[in-house]
N, C-alpha and C positions, 0 to 999 in steps of 0.2 A: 436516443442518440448513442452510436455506438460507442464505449470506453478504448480509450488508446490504452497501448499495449504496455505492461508495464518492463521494465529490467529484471523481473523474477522471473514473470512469465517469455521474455526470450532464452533467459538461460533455461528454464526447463526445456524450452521446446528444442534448444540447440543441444543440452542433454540428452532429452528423447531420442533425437537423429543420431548423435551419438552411440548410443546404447542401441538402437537399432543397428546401425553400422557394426557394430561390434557383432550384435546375434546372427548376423547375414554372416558376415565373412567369419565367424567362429562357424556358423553352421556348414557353410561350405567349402570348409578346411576339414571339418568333423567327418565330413561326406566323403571328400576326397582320400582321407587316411582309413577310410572304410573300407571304400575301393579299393587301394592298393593292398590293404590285409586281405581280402577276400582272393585277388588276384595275384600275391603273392603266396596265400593257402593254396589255391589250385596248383598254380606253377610249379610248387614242391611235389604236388601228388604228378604231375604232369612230368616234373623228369626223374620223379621212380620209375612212372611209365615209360619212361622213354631208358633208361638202365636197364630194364629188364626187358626190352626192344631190342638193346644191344647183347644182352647175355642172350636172348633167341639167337641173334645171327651168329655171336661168338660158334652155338651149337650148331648153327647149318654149316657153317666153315668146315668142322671138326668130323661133320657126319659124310659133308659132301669129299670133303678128303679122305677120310680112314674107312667111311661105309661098314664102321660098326655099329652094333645092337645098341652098346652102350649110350652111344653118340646120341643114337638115337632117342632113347627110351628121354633121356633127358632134354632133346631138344623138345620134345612131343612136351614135357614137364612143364617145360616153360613158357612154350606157347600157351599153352592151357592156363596156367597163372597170367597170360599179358590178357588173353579174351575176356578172363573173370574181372580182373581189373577194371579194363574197358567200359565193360556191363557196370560195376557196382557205382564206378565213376562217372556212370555218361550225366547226369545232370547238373554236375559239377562241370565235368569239359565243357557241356554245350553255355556254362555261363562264363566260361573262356573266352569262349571264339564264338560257334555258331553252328546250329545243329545243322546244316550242311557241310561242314569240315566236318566234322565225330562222324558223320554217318560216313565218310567219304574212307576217313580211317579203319572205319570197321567193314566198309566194304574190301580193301588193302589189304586189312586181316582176314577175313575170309578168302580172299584170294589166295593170298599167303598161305593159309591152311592148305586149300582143294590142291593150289599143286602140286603141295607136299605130297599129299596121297597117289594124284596119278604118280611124282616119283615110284612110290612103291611098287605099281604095274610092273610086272617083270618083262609084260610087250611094249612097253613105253619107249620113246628116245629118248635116254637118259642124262645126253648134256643138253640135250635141248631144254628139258626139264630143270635142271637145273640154274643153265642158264635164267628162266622164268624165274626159276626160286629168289635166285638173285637181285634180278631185277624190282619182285615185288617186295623183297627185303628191305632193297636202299630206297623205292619208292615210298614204306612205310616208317623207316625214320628219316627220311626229308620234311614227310609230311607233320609228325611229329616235333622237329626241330626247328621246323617255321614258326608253329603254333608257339613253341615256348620265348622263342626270339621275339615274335610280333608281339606280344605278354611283356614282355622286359620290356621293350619300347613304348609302351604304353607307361610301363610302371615309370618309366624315368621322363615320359613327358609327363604326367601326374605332378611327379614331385619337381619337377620343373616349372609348374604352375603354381605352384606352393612358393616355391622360390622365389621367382620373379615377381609376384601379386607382394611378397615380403617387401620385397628390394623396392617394387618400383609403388606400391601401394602405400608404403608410410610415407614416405619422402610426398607422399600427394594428400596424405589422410592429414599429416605435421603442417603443410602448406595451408590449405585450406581451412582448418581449425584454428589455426594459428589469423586467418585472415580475418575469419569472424568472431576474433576475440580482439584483435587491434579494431575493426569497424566499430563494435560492442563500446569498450574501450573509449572510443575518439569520441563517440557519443555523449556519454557518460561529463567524462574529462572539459569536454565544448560545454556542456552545459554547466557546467561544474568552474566553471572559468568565468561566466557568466553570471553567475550568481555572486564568484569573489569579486565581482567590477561592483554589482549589483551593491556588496555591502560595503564597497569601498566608500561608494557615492552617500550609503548610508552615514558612515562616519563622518565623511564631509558635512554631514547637515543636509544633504540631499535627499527628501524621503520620496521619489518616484517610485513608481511601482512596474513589477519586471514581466513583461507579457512572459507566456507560456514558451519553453525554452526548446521545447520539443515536445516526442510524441512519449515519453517513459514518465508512465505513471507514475512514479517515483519523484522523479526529477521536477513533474509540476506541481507533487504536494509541497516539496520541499518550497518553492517558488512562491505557492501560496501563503504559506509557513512567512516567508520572506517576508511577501506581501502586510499581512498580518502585523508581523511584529513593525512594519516600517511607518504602517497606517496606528500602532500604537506608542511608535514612540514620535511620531508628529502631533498626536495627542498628547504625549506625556511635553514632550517640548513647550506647544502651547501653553497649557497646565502647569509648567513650571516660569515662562513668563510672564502668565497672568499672576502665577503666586508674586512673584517679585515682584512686581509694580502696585501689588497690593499692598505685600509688605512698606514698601516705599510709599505708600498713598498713609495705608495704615499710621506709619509713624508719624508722616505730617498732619492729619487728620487729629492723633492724637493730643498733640502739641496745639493746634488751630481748637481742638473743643476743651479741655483745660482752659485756652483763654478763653473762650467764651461763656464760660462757665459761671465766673464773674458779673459779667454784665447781664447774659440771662438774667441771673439771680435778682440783677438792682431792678430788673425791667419789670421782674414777675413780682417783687415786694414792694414797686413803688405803686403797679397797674393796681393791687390789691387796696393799698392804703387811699389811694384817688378814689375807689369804689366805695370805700367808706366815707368818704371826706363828703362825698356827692351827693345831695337828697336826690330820689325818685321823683320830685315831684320839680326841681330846678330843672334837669335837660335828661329829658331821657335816654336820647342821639349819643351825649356823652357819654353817658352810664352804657350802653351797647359796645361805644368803643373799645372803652376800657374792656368789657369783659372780652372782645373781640382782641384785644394787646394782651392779656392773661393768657389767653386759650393759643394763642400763639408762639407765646414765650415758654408755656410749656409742651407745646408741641416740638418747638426745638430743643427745650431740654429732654426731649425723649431721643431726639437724634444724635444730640451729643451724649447718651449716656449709650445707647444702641454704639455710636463708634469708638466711645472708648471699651466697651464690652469685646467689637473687633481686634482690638490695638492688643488686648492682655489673651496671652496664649495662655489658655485655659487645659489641664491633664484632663484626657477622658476617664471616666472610671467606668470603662469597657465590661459585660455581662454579658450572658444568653438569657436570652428572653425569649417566651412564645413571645410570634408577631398578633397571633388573633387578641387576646387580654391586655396587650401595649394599646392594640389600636381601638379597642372596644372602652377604655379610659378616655379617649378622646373623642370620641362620637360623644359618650355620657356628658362629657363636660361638652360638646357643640349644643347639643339635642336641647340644655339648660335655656341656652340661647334662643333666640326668634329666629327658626331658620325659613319662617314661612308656607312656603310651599314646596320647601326642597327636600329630597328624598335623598338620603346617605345609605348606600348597598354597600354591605360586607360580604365578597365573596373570598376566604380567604381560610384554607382547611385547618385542624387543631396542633398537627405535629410541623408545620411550618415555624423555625426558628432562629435568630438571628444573631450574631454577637456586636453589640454598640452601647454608648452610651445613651441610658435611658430616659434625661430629661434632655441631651440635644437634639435625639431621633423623636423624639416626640415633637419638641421644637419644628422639625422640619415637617411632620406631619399637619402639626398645627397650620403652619406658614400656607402650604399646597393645596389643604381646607377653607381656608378662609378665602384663599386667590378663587378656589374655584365657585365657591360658595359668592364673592362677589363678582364674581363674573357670571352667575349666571340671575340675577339682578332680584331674586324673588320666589323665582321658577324652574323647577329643571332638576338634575339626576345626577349624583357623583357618584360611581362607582370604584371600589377597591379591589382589588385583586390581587393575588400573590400566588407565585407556585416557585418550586426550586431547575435549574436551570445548568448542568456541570458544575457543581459545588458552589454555586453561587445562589441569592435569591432575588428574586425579580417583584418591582411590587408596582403596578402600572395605578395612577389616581387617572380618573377619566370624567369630563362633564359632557353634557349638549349643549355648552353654552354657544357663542357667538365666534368662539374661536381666534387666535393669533395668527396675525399675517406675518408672512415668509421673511421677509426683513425685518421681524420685528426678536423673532425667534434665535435670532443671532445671536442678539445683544441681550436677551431676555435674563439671562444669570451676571450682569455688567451689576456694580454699585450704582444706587444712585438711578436706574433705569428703571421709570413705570408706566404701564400702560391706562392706569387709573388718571382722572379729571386731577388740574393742580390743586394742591392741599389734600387731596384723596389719600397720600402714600409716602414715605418717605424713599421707593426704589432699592430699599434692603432687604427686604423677607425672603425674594430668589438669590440673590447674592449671599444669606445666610446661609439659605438651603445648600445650597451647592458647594460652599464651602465648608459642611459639615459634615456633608457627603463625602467629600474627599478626603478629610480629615479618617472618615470609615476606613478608607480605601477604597471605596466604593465611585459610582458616576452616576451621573443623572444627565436624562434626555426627554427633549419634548417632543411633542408630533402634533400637528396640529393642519388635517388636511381639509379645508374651507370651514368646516361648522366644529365645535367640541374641540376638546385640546387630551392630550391625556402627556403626563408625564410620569417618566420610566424610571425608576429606581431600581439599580444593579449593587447590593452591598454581598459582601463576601460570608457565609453562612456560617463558619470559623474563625480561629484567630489568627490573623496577620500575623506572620513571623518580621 
């Protein structure tokens, strides 16, 4: 699936174009002030030529009126200097104009010359001749003084292009940049306005979740971000009024097993004294009772001593601990046990390490062992695991048992909730776990899809500030 675009990568691209835009029309401003240097070089050589076009005619004037040597010797001078010119110049002119005009010029000159010479004939008709002289004179700087005027016209449309691409090209470069930065912008800003409703609703107690606000990859991390923090503090919410109502149960529980405490006691001292009082051989049925009223009485003095252990906020004496030698103490102390036929895997590497305290986190280990160990009735595989996870560590307890249904897994961390036969349990051991676990800082999750269950432990691999 293709990635939507983010807001760095528009600016780059609108950059790019940018900075292309610039190299174009720098380049072809560079191009044009070339031209015009080039064209403005010629042009200079072009009306030296054409001055000393003018100082030839000055001498045909001077020769055809006084028809001295003198006159002559120098207009002949000059002419001679405009031809070499001409020649030395002609690949310059012809990037003037066009080597049809140069040639046409230096046909003019030649002319110019030849008739000079028949002047000389002494049989010649000599105004007629001259007349000619004349005429090829002014024909050759016409043609001359076209080339440099069409040149300047050129130069001043040139820089007239320059001009106006100024004038009329920013006011359009400013427009348009300016467009796709307010569009850019409105984007941005929309979804950016979206997100403060998004956390308004948050504040309110509202923890929805904010679909994808647009197409800037930016804007939907941020979204997700949102998302995230919205889906953890509907968890921390929770979490905190389950704490409260515990607290609240806590302290009534407290008070309700203190009195019970009492009576327990006369029930479990007098069942004892009736066991003594009773021969084995008067009622046996009675003698069962009793020991059945003993084993009860002190069953609920475990409950009552389990919820006042709740009620008293106990300090952690917090440590690092490897997790593999934590957890390998409590296998040792299972393994002592009759576990049967059940097999405990430790998959769980050496430098894996955790900060908690170390007889509660054991506690909860214990607690997770024994549920899974009685769930799976005899038979069957718990495995351990742990690996590190963004500076957290992960420790998943896993069996093949029989597994927990979906509605059961709800309430499965509740007081007082078991899924063991009545008398099997008192419904505190996941309720311990889980609030010891938070106690960490840490969470706990179960999963449990048709067969085997495995439950997730998230504690933080450092120390909570």
């Amino acid at each position: 699936m293709r990635q939507p675009g983010g807001i760095r990568s528009k600016i780059t691209f609108w950059f790019y174009l940018l900075l292309a835009f610039m190299i174009v029309s720098s380049s072809i401003t560079y191009w044009i002030v070339r031209v015009v240097e080039e064209k403005h070089f010629t042009i200079e050589k072009a009306d030296v030529f054409l001055e000393d076009i003018l100082e030839v005619r000055l001498m045909e004037k001077n020769y055809l009126l006084y028809r001295d040597k003198e006159s002559m010797e120098r207009w002949l001078e000059y002419l001679d200097a405009v031809s070499r010119q001409l020649v030395t110049n002609n690949e310059l002119f012809v990037r003037l104009s066009s080597f049809a005009e140069i040639t046409e010029i230096q046909h003019a000159l030649d002319v110019y010359k030849a008739t000079f010479v028949q002047f000389q004939d002494p049989g010649a008709d000599g105004d007629l001749i001259a007349e000619k002289i004349r005429e090829q004179g002014s024909r050759l700087t016409t043609l001359t003084e076209e080339l440099i005027v069409r040149e300047h016209r050129t130069i001043h449309r040139l820089l007239a292009l320059i001009r106006n691409s100024l004038l009329g090209g920013l006011p359009v470069f400013v427009l348009f940049f300016s467009a796709v930065a307010a569009l850019l912008g409105k984007g941005i800003v929309s979804s950016l306005q979206q997100l403060e409703r998004h956390a308004a609703k948050i504040a309110a107690g509202n923890f929805v979740e904010l679909p994808n606000v647009g197409s800037d990859q930016e804007i939907n991390n941020l979204v997700n971000a949102f998302n995230r923090m919205s889906r953890e503090l509907k968890i921390r919410q929770q979490q905190l009024v389950r704490s409260e109502k515990l607290a609240s149960l806590g302290t009534m529980l407290a008070g309700v097993a203190h009195e019970f405490n009492n009576p327990l006691s006369n029930i479990s001292s007098s069942a004892q004294i009736l066991a003594e009082e009773l021969d084995a051989k008067d009622d046996i049925f009675a003698l069962e009772l009793v020991a059945q009223i003993s084993a009860e009485a002190n069953r609920a003095a475990a409950i009552v001593h389990t919820l006042l252990s709740l009620a008293r906020e106990e300090k952690f004496q917090r440590n690092h601990y490897l997790l593999k030698p934590l957890l390998q103490e409590i296998l040792d102390l299972l393994r002592g046990q009759s576990l049967k036929n059940i097999e405990i895997q430790l998959a769980v590497s050496d430098e894996i390490e955790i900060f908690a305290d170390k007889q509660k986190i054991q506690q909860v280990f214990i607690n997770l062992l024994r549920n899974g160990i009685d769930a799976l009735d005899g038979q069957g595989v718990i495995i351990i695991r742990a690996w590190k996870n963004h500076g957290d560590v992960k420790i998943a307890i896993s069996d093949n048992g029989p597994g927990i249904p979906q509605k059961m897994q709800e309430k499965i961390f509740d007081p007082f909730f078991t899924t063991k036969d009545t008398g099997q349990g008192s419904g505190l051991g996941l309720f311990i776990v889980h609030d010891i676990i938070v106690q960490h800082g840490g969470r706990i999750t179960v999963d449990s899809a048709g067969k085997g269950a495995v439950f997730t432990i998230i504690l933080p691999a450092g120390e909570i500030s």
